[in-house]
N, C-alpha and C positions, 0 to 999 in steps of 0.2 A: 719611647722605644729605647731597651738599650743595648747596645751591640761593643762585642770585641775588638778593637783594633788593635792590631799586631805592634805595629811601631807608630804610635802613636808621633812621636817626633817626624818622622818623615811624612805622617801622612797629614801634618796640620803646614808642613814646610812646603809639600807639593801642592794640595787641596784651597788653602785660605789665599788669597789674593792681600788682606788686611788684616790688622785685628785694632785698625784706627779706632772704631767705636767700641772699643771692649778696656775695660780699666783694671780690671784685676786679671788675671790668668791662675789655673793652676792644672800640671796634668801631671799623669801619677804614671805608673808601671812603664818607665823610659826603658829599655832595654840600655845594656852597657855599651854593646858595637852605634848605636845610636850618638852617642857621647863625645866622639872625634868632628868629623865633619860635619854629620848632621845635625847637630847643636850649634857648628859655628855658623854654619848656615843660614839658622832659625835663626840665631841671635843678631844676626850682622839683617838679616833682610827683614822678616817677619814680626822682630822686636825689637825694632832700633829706636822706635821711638818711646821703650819703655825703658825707665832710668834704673827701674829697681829690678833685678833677676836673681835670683839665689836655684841653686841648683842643689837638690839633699841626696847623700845615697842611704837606698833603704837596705841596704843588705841584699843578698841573693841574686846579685847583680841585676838589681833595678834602682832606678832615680825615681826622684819626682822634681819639677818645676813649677817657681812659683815667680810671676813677673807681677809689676804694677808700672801705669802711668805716672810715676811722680819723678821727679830730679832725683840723679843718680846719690849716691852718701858721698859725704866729704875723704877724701882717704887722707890715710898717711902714709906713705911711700917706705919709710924706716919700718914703722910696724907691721906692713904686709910683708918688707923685706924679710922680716925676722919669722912670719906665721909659714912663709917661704921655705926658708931653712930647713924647718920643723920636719916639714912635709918628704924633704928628698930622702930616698929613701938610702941607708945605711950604705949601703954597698957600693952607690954611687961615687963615682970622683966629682968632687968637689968643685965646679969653676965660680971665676970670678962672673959676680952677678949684679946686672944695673936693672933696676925695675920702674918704669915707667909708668905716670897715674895711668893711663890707657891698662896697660898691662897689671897694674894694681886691683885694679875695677873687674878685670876679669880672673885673675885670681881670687877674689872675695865673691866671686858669684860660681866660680868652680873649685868647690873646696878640696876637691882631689887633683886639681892641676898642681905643676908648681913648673917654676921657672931656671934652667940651671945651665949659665952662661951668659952671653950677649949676640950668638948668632943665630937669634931665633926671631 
């Protein structure tokens, strides 16, 4: 059977209790307002025990997600620093910026986030 759901991120964030037996994940048509809390949400509760999450924007303000069960990637903290950088956008003021593997780990898995300062 296959059916619509609106906001699929809220509704696998309210609805699923686990996804301990599930080893790959992939959902598609994320709405953008979904993307703030609702994502950290999922990720912090729902998928904490999956090491690998990449988040892609498809254009026309939708996502899709794609998780796995394995150990998270090795990072390097200077070169996310710098993929960081990239990202802030032009207009912004510039602060000084310390990025932490925790915080490295989820800029690599939200490739529209970025980081800019230390009081965050």
């Amino acid at each position: 059977i296959s059916m619509a759901i609106v906001s699929p991120m809220r509704e696998f964030s309210r609805g699923w209790r686990s996804f301990a037996k599930v080893s790959e994940l992939t959902i598609r048509n994320i709405d953008s307002f979904s993307m703030g809390y609702d994502f950290i949400h999922f990720r912090c509760t729902k998928l904490e025990s999956f090491g690998f999450v990449k988040i892609q924007y498809n254009g026309n303000r939708s996502y899709s997600l794609e998780a796995a069960q394995r150990e998270p990637p090795m990072v390097d903290c200077s070169i996310v620093a710098s993929m960081n950088s990239a990202r802030i956008p032009a207009t912004t003021r510039l602060q000084s910026t310390t990025i932490s593997e925790r915080e490295a780990l989820f800029l690599l898995e939200h490739p529209t986030a970025y980081k800019n300062g230390n009081n965050i």
